[in-house]
Each structure stands twice: as structure tokens, then as C-alpha cells.
C-alpha positions as CSV (number, residue, x, y, z in Angstrom):
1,X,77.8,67.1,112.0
2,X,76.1,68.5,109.1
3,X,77.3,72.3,109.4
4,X,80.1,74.2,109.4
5,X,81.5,77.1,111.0
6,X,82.7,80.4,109.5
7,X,84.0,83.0,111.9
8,X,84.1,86.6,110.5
9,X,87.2,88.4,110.8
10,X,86.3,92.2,111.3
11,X,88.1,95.0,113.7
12,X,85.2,94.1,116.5
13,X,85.5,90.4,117.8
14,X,85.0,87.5,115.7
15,X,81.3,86.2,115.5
16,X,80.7,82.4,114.8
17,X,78.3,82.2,111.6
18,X,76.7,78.9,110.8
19,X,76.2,77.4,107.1
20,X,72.7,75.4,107.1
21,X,72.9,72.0,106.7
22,X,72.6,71.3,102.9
23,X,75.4,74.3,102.1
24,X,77.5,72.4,104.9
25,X,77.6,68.9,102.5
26,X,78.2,70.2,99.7
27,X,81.4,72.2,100.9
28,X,82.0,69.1,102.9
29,X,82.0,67.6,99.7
30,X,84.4,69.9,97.0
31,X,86.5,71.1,99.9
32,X,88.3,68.3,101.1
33,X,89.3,67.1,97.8
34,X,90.5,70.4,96.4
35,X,92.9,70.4,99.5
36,X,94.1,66.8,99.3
37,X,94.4,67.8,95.6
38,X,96.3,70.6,95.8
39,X,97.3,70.5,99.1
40,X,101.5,71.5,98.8
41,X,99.9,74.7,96.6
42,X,97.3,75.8,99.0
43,X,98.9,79.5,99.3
44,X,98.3,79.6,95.5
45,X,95.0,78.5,95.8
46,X,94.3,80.8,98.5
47,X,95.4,83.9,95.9
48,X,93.5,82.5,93.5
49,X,90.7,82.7,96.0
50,X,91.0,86.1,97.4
51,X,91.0,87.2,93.3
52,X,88.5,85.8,93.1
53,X,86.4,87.2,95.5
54,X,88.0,90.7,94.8
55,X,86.2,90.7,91.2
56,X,82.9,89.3,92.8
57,X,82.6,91.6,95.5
58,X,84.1,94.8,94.1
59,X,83.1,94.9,90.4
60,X,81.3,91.7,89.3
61,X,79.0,90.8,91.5
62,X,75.4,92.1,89.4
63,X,77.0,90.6,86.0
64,X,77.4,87.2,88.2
65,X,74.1,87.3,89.3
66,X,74.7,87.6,93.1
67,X,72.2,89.4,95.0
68,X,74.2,92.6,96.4
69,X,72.6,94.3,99.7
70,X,73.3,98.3,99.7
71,X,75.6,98.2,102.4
72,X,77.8,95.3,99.4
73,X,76.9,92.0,101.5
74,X,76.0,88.9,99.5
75,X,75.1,85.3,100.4
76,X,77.9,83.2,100.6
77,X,75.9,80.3,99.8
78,X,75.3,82.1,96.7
79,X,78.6,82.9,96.1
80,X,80.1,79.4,96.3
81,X,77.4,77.9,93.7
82,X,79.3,80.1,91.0
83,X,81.7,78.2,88.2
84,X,84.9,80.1,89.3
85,X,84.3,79.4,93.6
86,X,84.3,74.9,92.4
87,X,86.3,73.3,94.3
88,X,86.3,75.8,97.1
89,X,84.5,75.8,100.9
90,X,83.1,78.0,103.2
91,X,86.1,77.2,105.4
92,X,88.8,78.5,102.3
93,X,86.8,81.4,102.4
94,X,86.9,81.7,106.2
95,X,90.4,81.1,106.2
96,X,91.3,83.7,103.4
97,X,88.8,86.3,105.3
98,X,91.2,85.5,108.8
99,X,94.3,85.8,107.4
100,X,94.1,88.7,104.3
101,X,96.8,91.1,105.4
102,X,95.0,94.0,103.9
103,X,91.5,92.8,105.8
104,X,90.3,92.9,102.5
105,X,87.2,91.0,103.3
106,X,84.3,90.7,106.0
107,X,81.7,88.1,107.0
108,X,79.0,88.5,108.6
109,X,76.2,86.1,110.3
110,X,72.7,86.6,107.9
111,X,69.4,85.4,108.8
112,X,68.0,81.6,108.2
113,X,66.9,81.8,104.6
114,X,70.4,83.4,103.4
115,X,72.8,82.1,105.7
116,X,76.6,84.1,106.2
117,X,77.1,87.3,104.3
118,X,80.4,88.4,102.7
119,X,81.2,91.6,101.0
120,X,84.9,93.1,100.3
121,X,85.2,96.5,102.7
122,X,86.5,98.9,100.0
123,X,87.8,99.2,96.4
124,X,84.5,98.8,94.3
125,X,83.4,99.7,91.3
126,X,80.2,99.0,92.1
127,X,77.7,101.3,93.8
128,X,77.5,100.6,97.4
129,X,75.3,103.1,98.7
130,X,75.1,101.9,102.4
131,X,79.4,100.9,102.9
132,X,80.6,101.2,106.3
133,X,82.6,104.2,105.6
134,X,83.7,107.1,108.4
135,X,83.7,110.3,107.3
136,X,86.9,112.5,107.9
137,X,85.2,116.1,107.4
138,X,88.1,117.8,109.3
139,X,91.7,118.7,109.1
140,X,92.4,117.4,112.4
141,X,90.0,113.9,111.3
142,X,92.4,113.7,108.7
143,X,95.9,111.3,109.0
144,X,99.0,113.2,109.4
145,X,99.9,111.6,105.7
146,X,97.8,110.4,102.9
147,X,99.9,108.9,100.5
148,X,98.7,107.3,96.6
149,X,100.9,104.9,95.6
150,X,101.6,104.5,91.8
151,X,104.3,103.0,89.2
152,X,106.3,105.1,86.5
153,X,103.8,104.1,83.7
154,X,101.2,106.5,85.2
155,X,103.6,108.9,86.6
156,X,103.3,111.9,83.7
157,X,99.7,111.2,83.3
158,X,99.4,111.5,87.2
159,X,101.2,114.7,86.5
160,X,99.5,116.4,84.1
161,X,96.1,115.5,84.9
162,X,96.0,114.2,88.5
163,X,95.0,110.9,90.2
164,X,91.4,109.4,88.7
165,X,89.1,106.5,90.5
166,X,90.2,105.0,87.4
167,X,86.4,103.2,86.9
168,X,85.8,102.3,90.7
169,X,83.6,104.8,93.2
170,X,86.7,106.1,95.1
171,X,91.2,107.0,94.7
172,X,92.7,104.9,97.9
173,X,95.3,106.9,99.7
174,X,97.2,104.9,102.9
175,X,98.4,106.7,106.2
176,X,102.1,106.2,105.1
177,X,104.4,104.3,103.2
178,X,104.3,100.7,102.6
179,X,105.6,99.3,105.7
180,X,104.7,101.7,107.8
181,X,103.0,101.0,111.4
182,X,99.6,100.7,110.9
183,X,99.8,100.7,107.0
184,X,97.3,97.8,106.6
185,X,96.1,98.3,102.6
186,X,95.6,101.1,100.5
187,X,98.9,100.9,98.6
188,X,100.5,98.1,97.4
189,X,104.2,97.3,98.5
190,X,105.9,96.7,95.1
191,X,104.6,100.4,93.7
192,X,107.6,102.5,92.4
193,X,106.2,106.3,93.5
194,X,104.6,107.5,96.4
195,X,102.5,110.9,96.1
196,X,102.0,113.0,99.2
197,X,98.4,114.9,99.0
198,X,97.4,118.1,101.0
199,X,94.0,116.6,102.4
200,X,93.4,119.9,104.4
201,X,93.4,121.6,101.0
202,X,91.4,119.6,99.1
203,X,89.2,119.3,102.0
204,X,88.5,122.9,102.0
205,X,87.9,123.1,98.8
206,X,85.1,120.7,98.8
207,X,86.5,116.8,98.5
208,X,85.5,114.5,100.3
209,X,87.4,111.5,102.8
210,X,86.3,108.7,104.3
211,X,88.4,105.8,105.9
212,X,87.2,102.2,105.2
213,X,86.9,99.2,108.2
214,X,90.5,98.1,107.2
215,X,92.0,101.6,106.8
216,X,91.7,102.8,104.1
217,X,91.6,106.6,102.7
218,X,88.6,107.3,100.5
219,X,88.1,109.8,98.3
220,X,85.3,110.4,95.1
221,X,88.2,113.5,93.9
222,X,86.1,116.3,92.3
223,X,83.1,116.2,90.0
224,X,85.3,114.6,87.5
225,X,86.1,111.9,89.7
226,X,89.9,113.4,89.4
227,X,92.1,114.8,92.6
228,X,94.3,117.6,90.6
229,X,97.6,117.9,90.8
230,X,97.2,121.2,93.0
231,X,96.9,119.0,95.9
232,X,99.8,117.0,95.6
233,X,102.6,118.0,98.2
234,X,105.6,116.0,97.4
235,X,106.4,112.9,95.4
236,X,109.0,110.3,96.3
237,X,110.7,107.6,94.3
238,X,110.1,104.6,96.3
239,X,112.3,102.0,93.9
240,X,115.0,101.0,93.4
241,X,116.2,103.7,96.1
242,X,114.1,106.1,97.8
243,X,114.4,109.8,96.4
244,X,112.4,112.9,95.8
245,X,111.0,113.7,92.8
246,X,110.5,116.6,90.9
247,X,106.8,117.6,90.4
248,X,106.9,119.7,87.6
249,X,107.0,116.8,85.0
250,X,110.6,117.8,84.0
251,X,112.8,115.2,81.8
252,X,113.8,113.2,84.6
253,X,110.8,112.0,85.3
254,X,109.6,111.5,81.7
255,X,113.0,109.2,81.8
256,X,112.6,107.5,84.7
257,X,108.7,106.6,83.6
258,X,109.9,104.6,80.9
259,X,109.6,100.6,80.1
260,X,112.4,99.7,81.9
261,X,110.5,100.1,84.9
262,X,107.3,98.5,84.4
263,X,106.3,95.3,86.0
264,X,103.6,92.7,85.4
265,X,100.3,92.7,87.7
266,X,99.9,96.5,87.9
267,X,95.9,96.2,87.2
268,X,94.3,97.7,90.2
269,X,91.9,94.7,91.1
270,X,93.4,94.0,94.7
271,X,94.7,97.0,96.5
């Protein structure tokens, strides 16, 4: 058969999109022997994927060229036709969309002349105008917990100045610690300190939340794009042992915040 099938993996069922018949062939024709090729590596080539489309989706996607819709959808035909997707089908997309434990992606059946959508659900640094986000615009809308996870390098900045967006639109908070029930995404498992924010407060004083389709707690912080240290609650040392931590910036902290305790792959592209 000339087509294939991609089925997109969102909280409502899946829906069955169809590639046309010329897209079909050509992944029929790179896919199969990227596998074959790197077939006992294929959970690295699945990371390498999912970066991949992070970069596109979230922060690249009008430097590549790739038409963006308002609500962040692109072609996927489109998106496959780029240098860094070579080697890659619509069905290693499908498959990394189906089985991302943060449900980082979503795909999405488009009409004839663009065939499936895909578009990351959160984390951009791109304006998306028209992202599927709920507001939370009271206390009781709010999770019981919003936690920011962060490592000791940006612990006395955090401190003295507050969490930033850091260059994308929003700061992700979680609904609890890694590992948590119903922790999907939103803070990575391998951070070192976990900062508990009063949402009610900052709520009330004019910040906005919004939770994303996988989860996620949104907020733009103030003007400055900054959620001040006034509406941090508690902080908690999260590695190597769990332990609370002092919020006043005392010499502790400044101690613990050192080298020692940095790790490689702390740039926020995936979280």
C-alpha cells in the first residue's frame, strides 16, 4: 500500500492520520534502512529524535522554515523534508509521539493538501498565541503543590532574584515531586532542589497559571517574566538525600551550590 498510518497520542482517544501517498514512499524508503541500520540503538535514535523535535517545535521552527499554525501545529510532511529528520519516518515519529513519558508531543489529522500536524504541547520559546492551555484563575483551580525543579548551579540566583522563563513564553511548575502519582513532565527527575511556590499568593497578586494537555503548570511570572522569591514557600534538597533548605541564601546553600554538584545536560530544551 502506498500510505502509512500515524495515530496521535493525545489525552482524548487516539485518531488514525493518514500520510498521502508520495510522503508514504519516501518514508517507506529512509525508514527501513535507518532501522536495519541502527536497529540494536534504536532507543538512542529515538532520543535523538524526540530532541529533535523539541528544538523544532518549541524554539526553531520559523528559523527552519516550517510553517507554524497559532495554535504551534506544523506539517509533518514538512517536518520530515528537513536535514536533521534524514533517515527518520512518519512511523519513528508516531512511535516517539505514543510512547514520550512526559506526552511531550501531539499529532493531529490535517486536511488533504498538508497532511498530519505535529506540534510539542508546552515548553516554547516561540509565540503560540492559540496553545491548548487551561486557565487556573482560582485558588481552589490551582494543585495542592506546584513545585519548580532546579540544580545547585541556579540555586543563589533562584534566591536572590527568583525563577525566570529563562528565554521561553512560560516557568514550568509540576503537581509534586518527581515520581509522584500523576507527575507526568514539568520537572525533570535528576534535578537536585525542589522549590514549593504559594500559587494562591501569586495568584492574587496578578500572575497568571495555566496547565498544559500533558500537565503541566504554566506561568508568564510578572511583567519581568520573573516569579519573585516572595512566593516561594519552602525548598527541599532533593539529592543526594532529601532535606529542607534554608531560604534565606545563608552559607549552606552557597556551599552546597558549588561545582561538585553539577551535572552534564542541564540545558532546559526537554522538560
Amino acid at each position: 500500500m502506498g500510505g502509512s498510518l500515524i495515530v496521535s497520542t493525545c489525552r482524548c482517544s487516539p485518531q488514525v492520520l493518514a500520510m498521502n501517498s508520495s510522503g508514504g514512499r519516501r518514508q517507506e524508503a529512509g525508514g527501513p534502512r535507518g532501522r536495519r541500520a541502527h536497529r540494536p540503538r534504536e532507543q538512542d535514535r529515538d532520543v535523538q529524535l524526540s530532541k529533535a523535535l523539541s528544538y523544532a517545535l518549541r524554539h526553531g521552527a520559523l528559523k527552519l522554515g516550517l510553517p507554524m499554525g497559532t495554535d504551534g501545529f506544523v506539517p509533518l510532511r514538512a517536518l520530515l523534508q528537513l536535514p536533521q529528520f534524514r533517515g527518520f519516518s512518519a512511523e519513528d515519529v508516531q512511535r516517539v509521539v505514543e510512547t514520550n513519558a512526559k506526552q511531550r508531543f501531539a499529532l493531529r489529522p490535517g486536511d488533504p493538501s498538508t497532511g498530519p500536524l505535529i506540534r510539542a504541547n508546552q515548553g516554547h520559546s516561540l509565540q503560540v498565541p492559540e496553545l491548548e492551555l487551561t486557565p487556573l484563575d482560582t485558588p481552589q483551580a490551582l494543585p495542592l503543590r506546584l513545585v519548580h525543579g532546579t540544580f545547585w548551579q541556579h540555586w543563589p540566583s533562584i534566591l536572590l532574584k527568583g525563577l525566570s522563563c529563562r528565554g521561553r513564553t512560560h516557568i514550568h511548575l509540576a503537581p509534586g515531586l518527581p515520581g509522584d502519582p500523576g507527575v507526568i513532565s514539568g520537572i525533570r527527575p535528576n534535578c537536585d532542589v525542589a522549590v514549593f511556590i504559594n500559587g494562591p499568593l501569586a495568584l492574587a497578586d496578578g500572575i497568571p497559571f495555566f496547565r498544559s494537555t500533558n500537565g503541566v503548570i504554566l506561568t508568564p511570572g510578572n511583567a519581568d517574566g520573573f516569579l519573585p522569591p516572595k512566593y516561594f514557600k519552602e525548598a527541599l534538597q532533593l539529592r543526594p538525600t532529601r532535606k529542607p533548605l534554608s531560604l534565606a541564601g545563608d552559607e549552606e546553600t552557597e556551599r552546597q551550590s558549588g561545582p561538585k554538584h553539577s551535572s552534564r545536560g542541564r540545558r532546559m530544551i526537554q522538560q
